[in-house]
Structure formats: C-alpha cells, structure tokens
TORMISE-627465 format. One line per field, with one value per residue (C-alpha): residue number from 1; residue in one letter; x, y, z. Coordinates in steps of 0.05 Angstrom, whole numbers, plus 5000, padded with zeros to 4 digits. Layout:
N
num (NUM, ...)
residu (A, ...)
c1 (X, ...)
c2 (Y, ...)
c3 (Z, ...)
This chain:
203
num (1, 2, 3, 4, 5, 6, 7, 8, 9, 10, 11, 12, 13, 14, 15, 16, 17, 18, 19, 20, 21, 22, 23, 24, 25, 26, 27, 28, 29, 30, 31, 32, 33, 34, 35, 36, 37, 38, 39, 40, 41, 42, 43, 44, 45, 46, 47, 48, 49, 50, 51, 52, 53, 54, 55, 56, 57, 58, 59, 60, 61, 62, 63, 64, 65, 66, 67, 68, 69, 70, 71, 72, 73, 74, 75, 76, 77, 78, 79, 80, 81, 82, 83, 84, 85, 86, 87, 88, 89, 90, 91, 92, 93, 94, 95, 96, 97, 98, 99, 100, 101, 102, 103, 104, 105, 106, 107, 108, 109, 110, 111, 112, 113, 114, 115, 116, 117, 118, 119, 120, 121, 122, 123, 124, 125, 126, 127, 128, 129, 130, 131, 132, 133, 134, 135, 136, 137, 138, 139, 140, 141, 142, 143, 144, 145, 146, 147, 148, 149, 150, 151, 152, 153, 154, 155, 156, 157, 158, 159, 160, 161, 162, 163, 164, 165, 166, 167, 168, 169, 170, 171, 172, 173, 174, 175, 176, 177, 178, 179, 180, 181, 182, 183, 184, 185, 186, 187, 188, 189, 190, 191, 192, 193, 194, 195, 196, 197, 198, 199, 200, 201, 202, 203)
residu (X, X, X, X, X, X, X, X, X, X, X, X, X, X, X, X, X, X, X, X, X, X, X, X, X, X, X, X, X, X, X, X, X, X, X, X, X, X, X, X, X, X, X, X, X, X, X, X, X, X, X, X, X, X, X, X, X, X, X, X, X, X, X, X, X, X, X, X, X, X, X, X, X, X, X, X, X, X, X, X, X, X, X, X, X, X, X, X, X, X, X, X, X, X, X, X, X, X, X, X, X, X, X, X, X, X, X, X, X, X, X, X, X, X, X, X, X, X, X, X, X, X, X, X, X, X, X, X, X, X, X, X, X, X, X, X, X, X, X, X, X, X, X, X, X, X, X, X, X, X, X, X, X, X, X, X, X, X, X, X, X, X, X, X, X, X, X, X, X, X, X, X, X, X, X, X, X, X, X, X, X, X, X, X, X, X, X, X, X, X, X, X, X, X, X, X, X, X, X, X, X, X, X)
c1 (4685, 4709, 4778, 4802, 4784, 4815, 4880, 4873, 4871, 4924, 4968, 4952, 4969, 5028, 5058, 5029, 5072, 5135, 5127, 5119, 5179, 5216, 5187, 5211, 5286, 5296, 5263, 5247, 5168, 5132, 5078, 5027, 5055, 5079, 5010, 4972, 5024, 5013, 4933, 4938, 4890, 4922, 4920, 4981, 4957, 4945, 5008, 5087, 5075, 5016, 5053, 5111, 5064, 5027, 5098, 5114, 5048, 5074, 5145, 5104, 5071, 5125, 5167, 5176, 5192, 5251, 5281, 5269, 5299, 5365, 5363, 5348, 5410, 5455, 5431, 5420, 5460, 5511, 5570, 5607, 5555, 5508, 5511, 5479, 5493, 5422, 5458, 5446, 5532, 5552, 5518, 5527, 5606, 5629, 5638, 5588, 5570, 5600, 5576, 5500, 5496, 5511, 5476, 5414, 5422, 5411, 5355, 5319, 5338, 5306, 5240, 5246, 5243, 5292, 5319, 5274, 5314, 5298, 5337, 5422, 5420, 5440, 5388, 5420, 5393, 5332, 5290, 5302, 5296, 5220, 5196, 5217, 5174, 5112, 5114, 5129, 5061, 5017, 5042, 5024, 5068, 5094, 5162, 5163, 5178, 5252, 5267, 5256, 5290, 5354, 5358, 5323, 5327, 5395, 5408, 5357, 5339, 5403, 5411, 5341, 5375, 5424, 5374, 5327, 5388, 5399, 5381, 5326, 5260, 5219, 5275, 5286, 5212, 5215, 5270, 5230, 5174, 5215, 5243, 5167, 5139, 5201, 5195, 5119, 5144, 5200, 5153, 5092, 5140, 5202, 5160, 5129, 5208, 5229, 5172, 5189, 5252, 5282, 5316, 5353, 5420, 5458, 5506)
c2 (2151, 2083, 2060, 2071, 2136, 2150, 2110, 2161, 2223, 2207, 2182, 2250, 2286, 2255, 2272, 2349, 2354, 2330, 2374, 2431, 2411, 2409, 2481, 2504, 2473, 2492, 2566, 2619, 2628, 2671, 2733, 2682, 2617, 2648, 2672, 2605, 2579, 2634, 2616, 2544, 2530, 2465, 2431, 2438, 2381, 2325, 2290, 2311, 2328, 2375, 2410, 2425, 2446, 2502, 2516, 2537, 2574, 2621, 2625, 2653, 2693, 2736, 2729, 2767, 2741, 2794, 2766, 2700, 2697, 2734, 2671, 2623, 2636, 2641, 2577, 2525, 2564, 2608, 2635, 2567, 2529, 2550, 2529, 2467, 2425, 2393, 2342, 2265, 2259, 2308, 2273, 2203, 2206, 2274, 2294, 2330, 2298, 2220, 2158, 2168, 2205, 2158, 2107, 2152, 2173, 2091, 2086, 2149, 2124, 2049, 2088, 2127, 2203, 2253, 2315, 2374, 2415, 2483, 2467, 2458, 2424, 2351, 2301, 2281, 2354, 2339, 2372, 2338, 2275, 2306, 2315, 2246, 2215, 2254, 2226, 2156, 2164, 2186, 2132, 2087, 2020, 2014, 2042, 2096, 2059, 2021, 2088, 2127, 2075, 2069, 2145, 2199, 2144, 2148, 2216, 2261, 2276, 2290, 2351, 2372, 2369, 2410, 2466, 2466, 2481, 2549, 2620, 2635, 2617, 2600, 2552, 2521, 2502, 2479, 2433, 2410, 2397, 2360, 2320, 2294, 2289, 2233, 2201, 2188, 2164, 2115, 2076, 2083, 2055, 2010, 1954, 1944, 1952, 1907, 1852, 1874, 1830, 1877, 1919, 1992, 2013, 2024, 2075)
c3 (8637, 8615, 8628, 8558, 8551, 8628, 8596, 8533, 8585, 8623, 8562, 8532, 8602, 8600, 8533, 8549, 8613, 8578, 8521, 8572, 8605, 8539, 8519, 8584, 8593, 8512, 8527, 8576, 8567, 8539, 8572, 8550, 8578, 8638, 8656, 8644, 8693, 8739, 8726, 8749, 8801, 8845, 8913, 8939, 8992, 8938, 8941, 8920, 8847, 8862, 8904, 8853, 8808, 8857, 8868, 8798, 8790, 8849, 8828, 8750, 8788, 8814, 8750, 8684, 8621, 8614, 8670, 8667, 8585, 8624, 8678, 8621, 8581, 8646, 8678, 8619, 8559, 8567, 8522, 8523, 8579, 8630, 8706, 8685, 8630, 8606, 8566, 8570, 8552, 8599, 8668, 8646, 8606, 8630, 8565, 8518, 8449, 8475, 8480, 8498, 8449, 8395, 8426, 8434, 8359, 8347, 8375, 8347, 8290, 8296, 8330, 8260, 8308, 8276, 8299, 8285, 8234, 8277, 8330, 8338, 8397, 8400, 8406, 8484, 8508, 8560, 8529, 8456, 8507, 8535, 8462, 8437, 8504, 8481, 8414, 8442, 8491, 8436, 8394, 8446, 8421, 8491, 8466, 8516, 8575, 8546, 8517, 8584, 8626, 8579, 8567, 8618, 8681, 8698, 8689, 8688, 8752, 8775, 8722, 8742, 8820, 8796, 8762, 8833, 8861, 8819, 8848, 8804, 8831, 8782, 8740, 8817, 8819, 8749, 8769, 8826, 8780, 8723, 8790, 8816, 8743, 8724, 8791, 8770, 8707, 8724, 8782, 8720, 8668, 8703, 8702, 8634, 8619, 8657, 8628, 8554, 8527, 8479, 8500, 8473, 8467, 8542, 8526)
C-alpha cells in the first residue's frame, strides 16, 4: 500500500472513531451497534488504546441497550444535568453556555460547520466537538489540529475522567476509550499546531 493511501486509511480511521465517540456520548446505542462492539476482535496486548478498545467490546458484551439508555440519561443527561457535564463551558468557565462557547461558535463559523438542526444541544457538547473533528479530517486542510488543540485539548479528557469514573461499566470503558483515543490525537496533532501561525479563538 503506498503511503497516501495508508495516510487516507488512517485519516478515514480517525474521523470513524470520533464520530463513534460522538454517537456514543450524544446516545445510548443501539441492539445493532452494541453488538458490532461486542463483535470486535482486538489485542488487548498492542499498546494502551487497544486495550481500551477490548475493554469496551467486553463491557457490550455484558450490557443491554435497555439499561444502558437508563445509564445514558442518568450519567450525561439528566432532568436538569447528569453526573457529568459533557460541556466544553462547563469544565473550562464553570458555567454552561459561557465563554467557550462563543468563542467555539466563531470559529465554526469561519470553518463554515453549522449546527445540525436535529439536535438542541450547544455546539460546546463533546460530542458536537467529535463530529466537527471528523469533518475537519476528511476535509483534510490541516484545520483539525488548531481546532482540536484550542477546543477538545484542554478539557476533554478531564470530562471523559470524570465519565470512567461512573458506575456503569460499559460508559466507564467508553470514557477510558475517549481518554487513549485523544491522547493519540493531541501527541498526532500538537505539533503541526504548534508549526501553523494562525491560530483560533482561546476562549
């Protein structure tokens, strides 16, 4: 295979993982998502984010979707807010709908991505955040690293911390995934970020 089409795989790899993170934190799966995760074959021995994902695959295993839509809506919903809050405003200004937010909103914006009309969440929810980095990698402009280092780097993993830390299995192991998958992505992209001059709006 030549080494554009292994930088095509791996670009399209990419945006797959974050849209499946995305689909995930927004929704509990599906029976037919939650067996292809329960289906997936990996060596738990090649390396941290292998493991995380043979981790998952047992946690679907031993999960239902009935109970894990119940565990969805307690730990990232809720009637006013779940045990965790997958918002970019909350973790980085305390506050939801504040200053990354707005600064977020400027950059979609200039990137020309706009909120999908089916959902109500703000554009600052991780997931919103996961969906915006897929389109950025197919794109392929390069965009994707600024965007990811001004607005899932400082915050994300510490709200996907707080979801591994939950009593669910299966949304534990799904935080432990998002946790290994972004650590991949900030040593892949921090330095084509740091080489590009322009930079996007720090909340």
């Amino acid at each position: 295979m030549s080494d554009d089409a292994n930088r095509d795989e791996t670009r399209a790899l990419r945006a797959d993982i974050h849209r499946l993170l995305a689909r995930l934190l927004r929704e509990a799966p599906n029976r037919d998502l939650l067996d292809w995760l329960a289906g997936l074959e990996v060596d738990a021995t090649d390396g941290e984010l292998a493991a995380r994902w043979a981790a998952l695959a047992a946690a679907a295993r031993e999960a239902e979707p009935e109970g894990l839509a119940r565990a969805h809506f307690r730990h990232l919903v809720g009637v006013v807010q779940g045990e965790v809050t997958p918002y970019a405003s909350w973790y980085r200004n305390g506050e939801l709908m504040d200053e990354a937010l707005l600064a977020l909103r400027r950059d979609l914006r200039a990137l020309g991505i706009a909120r999908s009309e089916q959902t109500r969440d703000p554009e600052d929810h991780l997931a919103a955040l996961c969906e915006a980095m897929a389109l950025l990698i197919e794109a392929g402009s390069g965009d994707e690293a600024r965007f990811f280092m001004a607005h899932l780097a400082p915050w994300a993993t510490e709200c996907l911390a707080d979801l591994a830390r939950v009593e669910t299995p299966f949304y534990a192991r799904l935080g432990e995934l998002g946790i290994a998958f972004l650590t991949h992505e900030r040593r892949h992209l921090e330095d084509a970020a740091a080489r590009d001059p322009v930079r996007l709006v720090e909340p």
